[in-house]
N, CA, C and O atoms as a CHARMM CRD file, in Angstrom:
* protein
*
  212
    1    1 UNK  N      3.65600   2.01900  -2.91200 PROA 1      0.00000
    2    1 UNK  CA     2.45100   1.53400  -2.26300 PROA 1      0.00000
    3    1 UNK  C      2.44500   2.08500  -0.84500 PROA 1      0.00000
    4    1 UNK  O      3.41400   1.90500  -0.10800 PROA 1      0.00000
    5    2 UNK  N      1.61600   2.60000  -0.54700 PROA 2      0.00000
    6    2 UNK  CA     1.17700   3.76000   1.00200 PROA 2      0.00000
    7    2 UNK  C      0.35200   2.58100   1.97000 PROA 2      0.00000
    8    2 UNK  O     -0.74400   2.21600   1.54600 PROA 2      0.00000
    9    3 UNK  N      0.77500   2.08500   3.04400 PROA 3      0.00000
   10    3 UNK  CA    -0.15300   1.67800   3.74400 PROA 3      0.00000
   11    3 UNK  C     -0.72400   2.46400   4.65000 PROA 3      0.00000
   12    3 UNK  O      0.12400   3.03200   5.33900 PROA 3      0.00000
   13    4 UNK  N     -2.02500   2.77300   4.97800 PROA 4      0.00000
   14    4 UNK  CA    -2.82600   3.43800   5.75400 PROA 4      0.00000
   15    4 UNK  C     -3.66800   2.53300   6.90200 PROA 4      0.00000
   16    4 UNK  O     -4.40000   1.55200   6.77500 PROA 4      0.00000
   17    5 UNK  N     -3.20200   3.36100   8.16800 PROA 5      0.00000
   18    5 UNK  CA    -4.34500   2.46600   9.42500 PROA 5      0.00000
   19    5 UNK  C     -5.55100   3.22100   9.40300 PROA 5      0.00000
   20    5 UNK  O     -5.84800   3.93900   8.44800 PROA 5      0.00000
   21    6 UNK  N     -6.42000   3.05600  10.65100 PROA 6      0.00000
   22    6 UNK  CA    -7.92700   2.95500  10.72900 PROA 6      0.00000
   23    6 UNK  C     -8.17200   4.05200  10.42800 PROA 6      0.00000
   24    6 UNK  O     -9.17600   4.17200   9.72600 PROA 6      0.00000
   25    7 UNK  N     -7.40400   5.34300  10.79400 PROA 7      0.00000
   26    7 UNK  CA    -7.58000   6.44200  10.69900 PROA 7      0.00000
   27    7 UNK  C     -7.51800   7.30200   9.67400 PROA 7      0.00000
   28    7 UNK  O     -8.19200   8.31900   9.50900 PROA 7      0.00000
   29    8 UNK  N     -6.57100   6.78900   8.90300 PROA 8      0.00000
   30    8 UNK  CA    -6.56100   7.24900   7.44300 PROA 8      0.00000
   31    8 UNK  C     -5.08400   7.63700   7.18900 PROA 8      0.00000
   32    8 UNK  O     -4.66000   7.95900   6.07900 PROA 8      0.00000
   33    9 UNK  N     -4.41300   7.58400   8.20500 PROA 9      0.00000
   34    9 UNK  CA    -2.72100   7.90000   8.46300 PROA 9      0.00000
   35    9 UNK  C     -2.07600   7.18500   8.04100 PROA 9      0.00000
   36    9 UNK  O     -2.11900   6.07900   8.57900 PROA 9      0.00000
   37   10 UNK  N     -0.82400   7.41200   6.51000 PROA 10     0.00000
   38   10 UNK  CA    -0.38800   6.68200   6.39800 PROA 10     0.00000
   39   10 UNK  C      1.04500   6.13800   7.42100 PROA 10     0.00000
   40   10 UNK  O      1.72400   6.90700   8.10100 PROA 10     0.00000
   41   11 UNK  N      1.27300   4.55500   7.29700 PROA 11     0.00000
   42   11 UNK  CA     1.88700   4.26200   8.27200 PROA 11     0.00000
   43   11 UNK  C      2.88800   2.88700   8.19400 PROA 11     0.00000
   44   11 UNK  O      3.34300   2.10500   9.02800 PROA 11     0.00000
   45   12 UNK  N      2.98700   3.07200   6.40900 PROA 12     0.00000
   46   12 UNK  CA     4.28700   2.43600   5.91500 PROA 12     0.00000
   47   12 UNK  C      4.09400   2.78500   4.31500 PROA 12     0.00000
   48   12 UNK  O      3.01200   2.69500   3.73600 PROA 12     0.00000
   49   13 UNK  N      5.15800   3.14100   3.78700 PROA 13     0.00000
   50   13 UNK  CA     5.41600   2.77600   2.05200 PROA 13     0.00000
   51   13 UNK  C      6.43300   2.13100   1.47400 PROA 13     0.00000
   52   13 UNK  O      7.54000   2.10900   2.01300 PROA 13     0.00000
   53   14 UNK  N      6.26200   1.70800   0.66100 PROA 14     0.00000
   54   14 UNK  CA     7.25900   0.90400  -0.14800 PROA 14     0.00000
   55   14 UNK  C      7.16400   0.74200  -1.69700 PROA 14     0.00000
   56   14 UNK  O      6.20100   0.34800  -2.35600 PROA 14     0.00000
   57   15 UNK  N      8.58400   1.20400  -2.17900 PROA 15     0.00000
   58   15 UNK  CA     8.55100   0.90200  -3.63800 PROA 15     0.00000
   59   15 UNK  C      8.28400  -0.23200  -3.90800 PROA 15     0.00000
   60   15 UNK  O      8.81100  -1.10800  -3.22300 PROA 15     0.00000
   61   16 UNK  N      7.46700  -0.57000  -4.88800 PROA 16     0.00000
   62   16 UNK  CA     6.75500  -2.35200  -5.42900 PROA 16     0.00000
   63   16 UNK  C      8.04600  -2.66400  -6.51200 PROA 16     0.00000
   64   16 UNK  O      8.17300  -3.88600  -6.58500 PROA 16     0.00000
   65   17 UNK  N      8.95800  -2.02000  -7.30100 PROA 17     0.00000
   66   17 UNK  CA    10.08100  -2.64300  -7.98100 PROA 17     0.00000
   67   17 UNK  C     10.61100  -3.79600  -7.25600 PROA 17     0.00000
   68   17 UNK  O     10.92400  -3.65600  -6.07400 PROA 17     0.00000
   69   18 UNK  N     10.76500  -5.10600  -7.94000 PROA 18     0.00000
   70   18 UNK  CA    10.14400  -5.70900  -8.96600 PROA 18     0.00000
   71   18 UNK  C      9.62800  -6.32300  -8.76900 PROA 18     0.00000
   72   18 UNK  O      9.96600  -7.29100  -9.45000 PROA 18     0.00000
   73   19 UNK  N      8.45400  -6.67300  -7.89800 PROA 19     0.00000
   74   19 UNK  CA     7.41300  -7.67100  -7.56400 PROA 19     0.00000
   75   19 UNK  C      6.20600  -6.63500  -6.31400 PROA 19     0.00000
   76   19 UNK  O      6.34400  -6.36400  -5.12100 PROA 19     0.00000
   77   20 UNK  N      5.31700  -6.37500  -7.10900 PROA 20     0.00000
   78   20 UNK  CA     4.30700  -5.09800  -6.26100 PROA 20     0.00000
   79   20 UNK  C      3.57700  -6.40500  -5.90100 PROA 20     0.00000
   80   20 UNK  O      2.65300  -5.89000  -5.27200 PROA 20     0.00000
   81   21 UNK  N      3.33000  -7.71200  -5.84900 PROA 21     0.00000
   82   21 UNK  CA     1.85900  -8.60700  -5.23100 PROA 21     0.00000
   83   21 UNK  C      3.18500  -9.05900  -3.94300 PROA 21     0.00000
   84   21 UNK  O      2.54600  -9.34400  -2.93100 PROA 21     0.00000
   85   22 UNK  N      4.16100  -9.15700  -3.75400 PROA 22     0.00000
   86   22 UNK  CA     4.96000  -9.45900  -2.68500 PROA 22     0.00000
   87   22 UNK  C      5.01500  -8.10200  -1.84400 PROA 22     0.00000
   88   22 UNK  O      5.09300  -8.41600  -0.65600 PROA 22     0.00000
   89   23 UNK  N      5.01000  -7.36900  -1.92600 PROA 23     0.00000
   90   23 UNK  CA     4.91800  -5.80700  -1.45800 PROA 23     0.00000
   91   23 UNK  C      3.77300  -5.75000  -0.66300 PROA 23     0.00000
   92   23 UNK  O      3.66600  -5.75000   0.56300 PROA 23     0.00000
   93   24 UNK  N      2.74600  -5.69000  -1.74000 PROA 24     0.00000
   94   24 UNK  CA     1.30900  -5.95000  -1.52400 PROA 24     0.00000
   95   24 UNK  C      0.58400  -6.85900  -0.27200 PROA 24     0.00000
   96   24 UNK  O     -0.31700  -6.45300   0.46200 PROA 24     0.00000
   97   25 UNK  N      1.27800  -8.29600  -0.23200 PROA 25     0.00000
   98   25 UNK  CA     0.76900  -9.19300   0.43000 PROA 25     0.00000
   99   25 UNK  C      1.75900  -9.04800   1.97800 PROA 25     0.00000
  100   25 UNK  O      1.56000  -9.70900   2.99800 PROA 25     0.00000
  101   26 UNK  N      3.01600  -7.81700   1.74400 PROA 26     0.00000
  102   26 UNK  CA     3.66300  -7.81700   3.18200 PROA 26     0.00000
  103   26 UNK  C      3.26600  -7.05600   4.31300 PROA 26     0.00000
  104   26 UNK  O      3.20000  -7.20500   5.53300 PROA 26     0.00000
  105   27 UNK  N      2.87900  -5.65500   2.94400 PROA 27     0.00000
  106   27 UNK  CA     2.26300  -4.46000   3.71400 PROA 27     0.00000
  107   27 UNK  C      1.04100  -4.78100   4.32600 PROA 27     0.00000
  108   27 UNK  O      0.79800  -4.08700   5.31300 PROA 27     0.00000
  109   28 UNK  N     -0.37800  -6.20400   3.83800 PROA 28     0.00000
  110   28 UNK  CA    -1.43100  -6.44500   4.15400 PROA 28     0.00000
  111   28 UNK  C     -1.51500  -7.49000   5.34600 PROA 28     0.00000
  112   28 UNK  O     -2.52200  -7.78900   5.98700 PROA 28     0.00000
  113   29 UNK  N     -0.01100  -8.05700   5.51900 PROA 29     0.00000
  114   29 UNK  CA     0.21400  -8.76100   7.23700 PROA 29     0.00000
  115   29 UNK  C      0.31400  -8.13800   7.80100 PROA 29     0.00000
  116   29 UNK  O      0.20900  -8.67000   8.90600 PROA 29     0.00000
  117   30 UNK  N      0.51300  -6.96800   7.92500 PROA 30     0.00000
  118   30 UNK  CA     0.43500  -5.98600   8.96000 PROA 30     0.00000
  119   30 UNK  C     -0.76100  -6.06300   9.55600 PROA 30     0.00000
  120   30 UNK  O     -1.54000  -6.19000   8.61000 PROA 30     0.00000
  121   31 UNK  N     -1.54200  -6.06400  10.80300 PROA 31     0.00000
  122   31 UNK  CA    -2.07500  -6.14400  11.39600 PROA 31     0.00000
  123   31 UNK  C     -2.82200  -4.41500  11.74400 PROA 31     0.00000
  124   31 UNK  O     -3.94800  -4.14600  12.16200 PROA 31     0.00000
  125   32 UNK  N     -1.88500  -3.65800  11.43900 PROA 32     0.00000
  126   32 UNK  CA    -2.20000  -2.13600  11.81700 PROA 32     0.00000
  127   32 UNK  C     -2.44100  -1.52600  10.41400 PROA 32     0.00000
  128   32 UNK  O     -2.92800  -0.41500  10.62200 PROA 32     0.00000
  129   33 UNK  N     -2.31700  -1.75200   8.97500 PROA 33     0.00000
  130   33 UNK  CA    -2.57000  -1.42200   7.64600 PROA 33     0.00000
  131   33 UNK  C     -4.29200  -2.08200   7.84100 PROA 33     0.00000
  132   33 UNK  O     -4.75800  -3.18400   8.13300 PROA 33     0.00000
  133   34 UNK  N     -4.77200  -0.94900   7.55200 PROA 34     0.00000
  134   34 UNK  CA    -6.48200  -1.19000   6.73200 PROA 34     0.00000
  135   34 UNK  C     -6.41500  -1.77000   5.52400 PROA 34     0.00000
  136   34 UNK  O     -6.56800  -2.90700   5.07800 PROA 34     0.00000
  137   35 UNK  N     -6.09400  -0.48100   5.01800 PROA 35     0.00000
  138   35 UNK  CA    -5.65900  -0.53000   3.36200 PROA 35     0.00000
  139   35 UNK  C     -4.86300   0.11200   2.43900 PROA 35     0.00000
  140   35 UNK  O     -4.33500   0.99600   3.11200 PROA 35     0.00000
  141   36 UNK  N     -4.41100   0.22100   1.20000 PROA 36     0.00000
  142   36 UNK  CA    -3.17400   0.31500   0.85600 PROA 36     0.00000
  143   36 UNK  C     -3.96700   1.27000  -0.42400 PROA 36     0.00000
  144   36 UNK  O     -5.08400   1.18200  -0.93300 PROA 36     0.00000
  145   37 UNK  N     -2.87700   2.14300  -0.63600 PROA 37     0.00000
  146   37 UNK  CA    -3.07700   3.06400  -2.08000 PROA 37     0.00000
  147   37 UNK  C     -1.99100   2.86700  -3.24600 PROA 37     0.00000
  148   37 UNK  O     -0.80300   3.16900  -3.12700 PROA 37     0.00000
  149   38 UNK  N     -2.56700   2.32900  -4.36100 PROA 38     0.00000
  150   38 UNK  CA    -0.95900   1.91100  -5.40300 PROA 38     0.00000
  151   38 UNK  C     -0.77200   3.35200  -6.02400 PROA 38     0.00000
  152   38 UNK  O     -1.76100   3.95900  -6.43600 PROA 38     0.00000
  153   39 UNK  N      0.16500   3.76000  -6.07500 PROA 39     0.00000
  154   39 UNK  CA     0.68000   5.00400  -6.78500 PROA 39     0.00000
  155   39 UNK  C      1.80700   5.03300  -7.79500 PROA 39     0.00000
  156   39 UNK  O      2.88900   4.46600  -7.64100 PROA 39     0.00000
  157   40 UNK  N      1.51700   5.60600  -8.63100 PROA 40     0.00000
  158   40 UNK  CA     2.90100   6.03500  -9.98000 PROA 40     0.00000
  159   40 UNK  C      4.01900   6.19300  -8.81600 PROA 40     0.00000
  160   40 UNK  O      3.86700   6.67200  -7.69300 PROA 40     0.00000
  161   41 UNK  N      5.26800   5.61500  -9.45300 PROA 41     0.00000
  162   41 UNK  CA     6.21600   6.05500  -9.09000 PROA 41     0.00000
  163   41 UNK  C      7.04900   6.98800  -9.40000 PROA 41     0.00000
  164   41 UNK  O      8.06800   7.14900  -8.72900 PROA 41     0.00000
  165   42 UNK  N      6.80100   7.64800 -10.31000 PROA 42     0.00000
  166   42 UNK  CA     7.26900   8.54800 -10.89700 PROA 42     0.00000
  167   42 UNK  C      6.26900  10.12200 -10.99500 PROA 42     0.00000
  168   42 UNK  O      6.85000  11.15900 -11.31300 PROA 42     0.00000
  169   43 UNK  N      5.25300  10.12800 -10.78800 PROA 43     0.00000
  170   43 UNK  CA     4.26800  11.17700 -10.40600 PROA 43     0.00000
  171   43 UNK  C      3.61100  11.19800  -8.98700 PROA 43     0.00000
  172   43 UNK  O      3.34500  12.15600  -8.26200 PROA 43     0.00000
  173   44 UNK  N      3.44400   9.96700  -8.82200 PROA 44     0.00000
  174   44 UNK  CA     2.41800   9.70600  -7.35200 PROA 44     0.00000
  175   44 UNK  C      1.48700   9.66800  -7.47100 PROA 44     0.00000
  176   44 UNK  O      0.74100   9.73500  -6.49400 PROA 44     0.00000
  177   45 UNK  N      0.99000   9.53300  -8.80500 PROA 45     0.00000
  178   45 UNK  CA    -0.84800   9.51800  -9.24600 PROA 45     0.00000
  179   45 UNK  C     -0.99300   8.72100  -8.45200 PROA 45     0.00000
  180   45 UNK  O      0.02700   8.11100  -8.13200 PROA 45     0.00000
  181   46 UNK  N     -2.39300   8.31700  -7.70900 PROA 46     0.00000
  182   46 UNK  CA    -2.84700   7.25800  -6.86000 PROA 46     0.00000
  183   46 UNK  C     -4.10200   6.73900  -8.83700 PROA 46     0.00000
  184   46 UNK  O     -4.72700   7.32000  -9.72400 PROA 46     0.00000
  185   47 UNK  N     -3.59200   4.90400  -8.27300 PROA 47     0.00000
  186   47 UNK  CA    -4.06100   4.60200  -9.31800 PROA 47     0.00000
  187   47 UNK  C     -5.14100   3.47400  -8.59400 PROA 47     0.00000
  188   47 UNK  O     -6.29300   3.29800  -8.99100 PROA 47     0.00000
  189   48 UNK  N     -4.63000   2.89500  -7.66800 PROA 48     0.00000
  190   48 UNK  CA    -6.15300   2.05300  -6.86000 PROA 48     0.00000
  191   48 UNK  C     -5.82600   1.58700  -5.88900 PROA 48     0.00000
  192   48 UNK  O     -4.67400   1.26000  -5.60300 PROA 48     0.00000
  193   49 UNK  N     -7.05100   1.44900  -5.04000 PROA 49     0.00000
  194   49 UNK  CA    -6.81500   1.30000  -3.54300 PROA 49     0.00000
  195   49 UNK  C     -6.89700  -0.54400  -3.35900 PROA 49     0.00000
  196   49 UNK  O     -7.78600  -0.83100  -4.16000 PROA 49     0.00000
  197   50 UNK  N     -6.66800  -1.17300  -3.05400 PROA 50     0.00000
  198   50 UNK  CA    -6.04600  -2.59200  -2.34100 PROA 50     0.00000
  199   50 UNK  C     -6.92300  -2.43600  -0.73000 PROA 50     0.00000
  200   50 UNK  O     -6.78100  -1.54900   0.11200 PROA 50     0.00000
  201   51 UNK  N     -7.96700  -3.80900  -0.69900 PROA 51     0.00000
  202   51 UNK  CA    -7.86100  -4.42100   0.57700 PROA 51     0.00000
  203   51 UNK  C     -8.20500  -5.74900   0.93700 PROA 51     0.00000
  204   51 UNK  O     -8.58700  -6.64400   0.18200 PROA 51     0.00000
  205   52 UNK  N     -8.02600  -5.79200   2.21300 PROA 52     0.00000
  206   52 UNK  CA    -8.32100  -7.41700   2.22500 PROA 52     0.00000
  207   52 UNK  C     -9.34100  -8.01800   1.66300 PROA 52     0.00000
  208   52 UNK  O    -10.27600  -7.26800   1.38300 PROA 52     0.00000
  209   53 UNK  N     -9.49900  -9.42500   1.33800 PROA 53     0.00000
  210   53 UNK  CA   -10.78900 -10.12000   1.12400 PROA 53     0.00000
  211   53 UNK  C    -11.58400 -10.82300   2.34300 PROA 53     0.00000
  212   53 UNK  O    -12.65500 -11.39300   2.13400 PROA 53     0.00000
């Protein structure tokens, strides 16, 4: 999971093994993450983008 700020730069990642909604909900306290891209871990396909509600 890629977190990206305003700019489009990413500016944290982290493998989601074994809990990606705890990952998910750490990378989105970030205050400087917009939004987040989920990706294969094993290819890097980007499979969907994550943001706040």
């Amino acid at each position: 999971i890629r977190g990206y700020n305003a700019d489009d730069e990413i500016i944290a990642a982290e493998v989601a093994d074994p809990d990606p909604e705890a990952v998910i909900h750490a990378l989105l306290g970030s205050p400087e993450i917009e939004f987040l891209h989920v990706r294969s871990v094993t290819r890097g396909c980007y499979t969907m983008k994550v943001e706040r509600a």
